[in-house]
C-alpha positions as CSV (number, residue, x, y, z in Angstrom):
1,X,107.3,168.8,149.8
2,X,105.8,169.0,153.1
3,X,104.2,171.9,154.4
4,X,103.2,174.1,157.9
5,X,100.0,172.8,157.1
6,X,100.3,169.3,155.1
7,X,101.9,166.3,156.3
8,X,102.9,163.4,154.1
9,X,102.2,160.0,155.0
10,X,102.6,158.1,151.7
11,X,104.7,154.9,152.1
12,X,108.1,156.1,150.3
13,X,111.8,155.6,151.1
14,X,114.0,158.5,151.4
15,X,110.7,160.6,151.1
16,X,109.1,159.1,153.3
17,X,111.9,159.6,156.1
18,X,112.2,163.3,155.3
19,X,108.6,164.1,155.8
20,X,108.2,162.1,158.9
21,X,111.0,164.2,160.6
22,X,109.2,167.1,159.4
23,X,105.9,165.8,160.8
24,X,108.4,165.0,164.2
25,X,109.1,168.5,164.9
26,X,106.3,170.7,163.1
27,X,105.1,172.1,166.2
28,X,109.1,173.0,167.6
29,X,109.0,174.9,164.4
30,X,105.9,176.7,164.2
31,X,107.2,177.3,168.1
32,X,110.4,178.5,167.1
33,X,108.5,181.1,164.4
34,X,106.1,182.3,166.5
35,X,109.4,183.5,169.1
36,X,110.8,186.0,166.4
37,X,110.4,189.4,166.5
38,X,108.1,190.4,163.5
39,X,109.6,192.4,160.3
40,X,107.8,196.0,161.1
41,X,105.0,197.8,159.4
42,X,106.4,201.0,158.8
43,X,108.8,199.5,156.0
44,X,105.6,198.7,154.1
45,X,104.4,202.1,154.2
46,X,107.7,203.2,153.9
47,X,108.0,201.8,150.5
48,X,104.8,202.5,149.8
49,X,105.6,206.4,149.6
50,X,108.9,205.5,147.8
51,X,107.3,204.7,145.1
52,X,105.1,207.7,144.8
53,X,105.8,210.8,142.1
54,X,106.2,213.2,144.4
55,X,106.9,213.3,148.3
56,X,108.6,215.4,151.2
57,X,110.3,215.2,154.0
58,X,107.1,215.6,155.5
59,X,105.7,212.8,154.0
60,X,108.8,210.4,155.5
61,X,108.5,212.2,158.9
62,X,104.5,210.7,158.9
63,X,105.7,207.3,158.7
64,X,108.6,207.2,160.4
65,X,107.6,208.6,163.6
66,X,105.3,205.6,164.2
67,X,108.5,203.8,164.7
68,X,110.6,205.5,168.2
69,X,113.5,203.3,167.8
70,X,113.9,204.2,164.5
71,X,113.2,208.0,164.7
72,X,116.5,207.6,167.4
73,X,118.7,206.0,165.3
74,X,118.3,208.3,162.0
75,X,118.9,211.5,164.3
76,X,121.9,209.8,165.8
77,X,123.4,208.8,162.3
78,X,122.1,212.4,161.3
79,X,124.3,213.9,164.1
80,X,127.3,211.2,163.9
81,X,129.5,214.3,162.2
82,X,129.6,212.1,159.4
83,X,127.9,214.6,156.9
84,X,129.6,217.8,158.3
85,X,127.3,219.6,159.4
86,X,127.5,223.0,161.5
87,X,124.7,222.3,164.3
88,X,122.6,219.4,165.9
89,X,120.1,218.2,164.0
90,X,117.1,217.5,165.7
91,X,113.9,216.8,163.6
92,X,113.1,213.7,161.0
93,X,112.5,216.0,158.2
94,X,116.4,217.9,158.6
95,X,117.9,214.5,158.8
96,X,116.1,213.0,155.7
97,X,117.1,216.4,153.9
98,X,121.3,216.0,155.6
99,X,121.3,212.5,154.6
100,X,119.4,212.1,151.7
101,X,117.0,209.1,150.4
102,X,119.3,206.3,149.3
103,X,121.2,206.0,153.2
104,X,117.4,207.1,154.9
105,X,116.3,203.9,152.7
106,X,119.4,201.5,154.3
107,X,118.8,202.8,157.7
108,X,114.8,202.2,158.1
109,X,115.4,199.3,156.5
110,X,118.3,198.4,158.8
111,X,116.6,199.2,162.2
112,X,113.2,197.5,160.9
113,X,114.9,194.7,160.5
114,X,117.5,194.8,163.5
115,X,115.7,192.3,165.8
116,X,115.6,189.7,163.2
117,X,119.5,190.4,162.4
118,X,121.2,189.5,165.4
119,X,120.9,186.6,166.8
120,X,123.6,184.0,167.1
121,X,123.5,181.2,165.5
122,X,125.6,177.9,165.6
123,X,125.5,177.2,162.4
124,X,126.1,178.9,158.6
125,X,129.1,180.1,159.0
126,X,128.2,184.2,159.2
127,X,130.9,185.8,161.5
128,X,130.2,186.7,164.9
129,X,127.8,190.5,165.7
130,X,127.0,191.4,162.3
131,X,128.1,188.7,160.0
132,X,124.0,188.1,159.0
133,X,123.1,191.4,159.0
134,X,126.0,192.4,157.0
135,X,124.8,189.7,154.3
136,X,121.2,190.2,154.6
137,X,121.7,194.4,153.7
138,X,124.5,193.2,151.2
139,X,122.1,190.8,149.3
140,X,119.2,193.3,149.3
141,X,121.6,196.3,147.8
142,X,122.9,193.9,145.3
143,X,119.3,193.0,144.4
144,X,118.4,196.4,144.0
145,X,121.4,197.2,141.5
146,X,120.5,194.8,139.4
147,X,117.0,194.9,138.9
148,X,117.3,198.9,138.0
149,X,120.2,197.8,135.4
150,X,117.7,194.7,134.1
151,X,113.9,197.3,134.0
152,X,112.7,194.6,131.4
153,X,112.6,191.9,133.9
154,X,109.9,194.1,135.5
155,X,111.2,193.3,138.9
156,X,110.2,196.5,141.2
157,X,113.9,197.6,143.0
158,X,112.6,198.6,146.3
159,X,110.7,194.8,147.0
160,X,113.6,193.0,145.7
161,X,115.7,195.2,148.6
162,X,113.6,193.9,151.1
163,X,113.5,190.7,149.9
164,X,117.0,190.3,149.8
165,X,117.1,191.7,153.1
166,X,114.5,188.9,154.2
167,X,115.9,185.9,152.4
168,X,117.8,183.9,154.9
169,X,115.3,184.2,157.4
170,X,114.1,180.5,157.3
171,X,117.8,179.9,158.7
172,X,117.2,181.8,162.2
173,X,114.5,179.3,162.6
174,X,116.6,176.2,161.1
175,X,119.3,176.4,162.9
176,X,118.2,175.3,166.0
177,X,117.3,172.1,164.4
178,X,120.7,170.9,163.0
179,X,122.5,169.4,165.8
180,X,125.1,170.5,168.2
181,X,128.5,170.5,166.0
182,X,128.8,173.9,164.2
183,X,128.6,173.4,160.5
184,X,129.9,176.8,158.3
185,X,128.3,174.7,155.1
186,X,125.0,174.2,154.7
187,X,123.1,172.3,152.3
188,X,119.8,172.0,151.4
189,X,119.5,168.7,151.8
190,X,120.9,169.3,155.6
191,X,118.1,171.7,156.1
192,X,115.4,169.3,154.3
193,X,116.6,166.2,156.3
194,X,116.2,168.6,159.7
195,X,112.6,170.1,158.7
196,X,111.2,169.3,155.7
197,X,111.8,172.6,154.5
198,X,115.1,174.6,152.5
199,X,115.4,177.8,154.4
200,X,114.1,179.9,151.6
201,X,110.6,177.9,151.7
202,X,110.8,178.3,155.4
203,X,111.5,181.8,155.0
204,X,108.5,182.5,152.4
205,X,105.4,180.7,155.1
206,X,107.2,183.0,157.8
207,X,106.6,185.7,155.8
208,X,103.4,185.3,154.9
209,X,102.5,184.9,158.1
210,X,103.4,188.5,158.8
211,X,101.7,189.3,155.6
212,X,104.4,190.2,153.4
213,X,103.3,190.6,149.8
214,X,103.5,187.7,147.7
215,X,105.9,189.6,145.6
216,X,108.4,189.7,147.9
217,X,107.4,186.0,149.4
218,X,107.7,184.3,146.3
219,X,111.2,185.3,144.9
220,X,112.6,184.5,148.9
221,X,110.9,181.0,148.4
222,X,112.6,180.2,144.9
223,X,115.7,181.9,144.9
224,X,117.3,178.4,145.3
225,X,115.0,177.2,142.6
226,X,114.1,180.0,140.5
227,X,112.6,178.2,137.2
228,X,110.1,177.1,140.0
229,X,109.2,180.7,141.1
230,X,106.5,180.7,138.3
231,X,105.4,184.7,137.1
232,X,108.3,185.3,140.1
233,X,110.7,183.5,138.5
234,X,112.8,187.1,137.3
235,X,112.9,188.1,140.4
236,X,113.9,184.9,142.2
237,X,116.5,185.0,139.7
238,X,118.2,188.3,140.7
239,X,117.3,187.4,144.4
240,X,119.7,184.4,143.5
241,X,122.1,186.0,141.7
242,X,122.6,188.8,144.0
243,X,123.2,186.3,146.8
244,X,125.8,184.3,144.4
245,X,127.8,187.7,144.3
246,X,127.7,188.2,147.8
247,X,129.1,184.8,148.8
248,X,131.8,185.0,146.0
249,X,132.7,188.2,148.6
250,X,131.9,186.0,151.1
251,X,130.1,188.9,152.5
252,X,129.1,188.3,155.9
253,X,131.4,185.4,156.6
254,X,134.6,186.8,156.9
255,X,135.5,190.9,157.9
256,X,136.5,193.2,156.7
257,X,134.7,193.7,153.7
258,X,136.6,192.6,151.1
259,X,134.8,193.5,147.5
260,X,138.0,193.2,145.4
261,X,137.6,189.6,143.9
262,X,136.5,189.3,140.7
263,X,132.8,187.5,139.9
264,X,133.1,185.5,137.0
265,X,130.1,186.0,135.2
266,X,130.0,182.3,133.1
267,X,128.9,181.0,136.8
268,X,125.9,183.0,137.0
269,X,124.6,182.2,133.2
270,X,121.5,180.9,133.7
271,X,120.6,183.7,136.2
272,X,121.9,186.5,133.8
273,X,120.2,185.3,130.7
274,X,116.7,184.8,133.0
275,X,117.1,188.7,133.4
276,X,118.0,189.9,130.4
277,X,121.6,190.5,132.0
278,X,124.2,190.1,129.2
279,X,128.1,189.5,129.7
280,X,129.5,192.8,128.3
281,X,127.7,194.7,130.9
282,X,128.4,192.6,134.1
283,X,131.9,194.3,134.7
284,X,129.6,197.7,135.0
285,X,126.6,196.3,137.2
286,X,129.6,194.4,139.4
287,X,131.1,197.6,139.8
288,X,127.8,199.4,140.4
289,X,127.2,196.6,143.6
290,X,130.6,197.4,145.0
291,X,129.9,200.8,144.8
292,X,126.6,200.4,146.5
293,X,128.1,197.5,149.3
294,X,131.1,200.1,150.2
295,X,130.6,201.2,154.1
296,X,128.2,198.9,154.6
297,X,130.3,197.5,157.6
298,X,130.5,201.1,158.7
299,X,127.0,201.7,159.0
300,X,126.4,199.3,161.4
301,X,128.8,200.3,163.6
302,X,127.2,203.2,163.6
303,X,123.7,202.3,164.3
């Protein structure tokens, strides 16, 4: 497989074909990656005080205050009368303390990612506004239920979040390379034939470039290919599986939200057993992502 920084030019057939397109149009990608607005720093540090023992409200106002878009939309969603309270809330520390960690979580996440979650595109098939974003936050919540209800895959909740989050980002880039007629399938070997790349591999050099941590690269590069994902492999696999759920919702395609169709859990085998996952506790982990994917449409609306 061809790379940002390898070209292929081995006499081969199909191969051969592939890898020259890719060599065709390597600069119109690295073009088209260099245009996108970059994934911001404060979710690092963000989840770098997540995981500590012991914070404050304090300790989330240092961090989030770097970020003035962000600091805007909390207190709006703090003050949208959603949470009932009796007077206007004006500092980061009330808010975080009104709304509480798990929606402060969706919402720096959210805005962080905002610039990255709304383009148009032609192609995939995501509905029009908020079709991606809706599936990019739906994919990263799913991730993050199933990794707390699998600890022994030792997969950490909060990087498997963003990398849900971040996993179809290859495809903001791609699909300005597969032709005029709209196409709501598309398959890997589309996106290989276009680039050289899937849109997960695409996604994981994008990444790095904005120095994501290789645990959060790596599962977003193999979670069409998890077996390949190497010591990432358990975390490529609920990456994958978490995306599987989402488009048996067909989350992000079609609105509203509709989370009442049942996921058979025989298609997801391989994934499930990777993780430790076992069929007599899917119905309660399913239920646990519906739970966790309920008013995710709403959210955005209000941001």
């Amino acid at each position: 497989m061809a790379t940002l920084q390898e070209t292929n030019t081995q006499p081969g057939s199909a191969a051969k074909e592939v890898k020259t397109e890719w060599r065709n149009v390597r600069l119109e990608v690295l073009e088209k990656i260099e245009d996108l607005p970059s994934f911001s720093s404060v979710v690092m540090e963000f989840m770098e005080l997540t995981r500590q023992e012991f914070f404050s409200a304090k300790d989330f106002e240092a961090v989030i205050c770097k970020d003035q878009a962000l600091v805007a939309r909390l207190l709006k969603v703090a003050n949208c009368g959603l949470y009932g309270r009796s007077r206007t809330i004006r500092s980061i520390p009330e808010a975080v303390v009104l709304i509480g960690l798990d929606n402060l979580k969706r919402i720096v996440y959210a805005v962080s990612s905002q610039g990255l979650m709304t383009k148009q595109m032609t192609h995939y098939g995501y509905h029009e506004d908020q079709g991606f974003w809706v599936h990019a936050m739906a994919t990263g919540q799913a991730a993050k239920v199933l990794a707390d209800a699998c600890p022994d895959a030792g997969v950490r909740a909060e990087e498997i979040f963003v990398a849900g989050l971040l996993h179809d980002e290859g495809t903001l880039v791609l699909d300005g390379f597969l032709g005029e007629r709209p196409h709501k399938q598309v398959s890997r070997e589309m996106e290989i034939s276009a680039v050289g790349l899937d849109h997960g591999e695409l996604a994981g050099h994008i990444l790095k470039q904005w120095n994501i941590p290789l645990s959060i690269t790596a599962p977003i590069s193999h979670h069409h290919d998890f077996r390949n994902g190497g010591e990432h492999r358990k975390a490529a696999a609920i990456l994958a599986l978490a995306r599987g759920v989402c488009r048996e919702w067909k989350v992000g395609v079609q609105s509203p939200l509709d989370l009442s169709w049942e996921v058979p859990h025989d298609k997801f085998a391989e994934e499930m057993d990777e993780i430790g996952l076992t069929a007599d506790r899917w119905p309660g982990v399913v239920w646990n992502i519906q739970q966790s994917l309920a008013g995710l449409e709403d959210l955005f609306e209000r941001m």
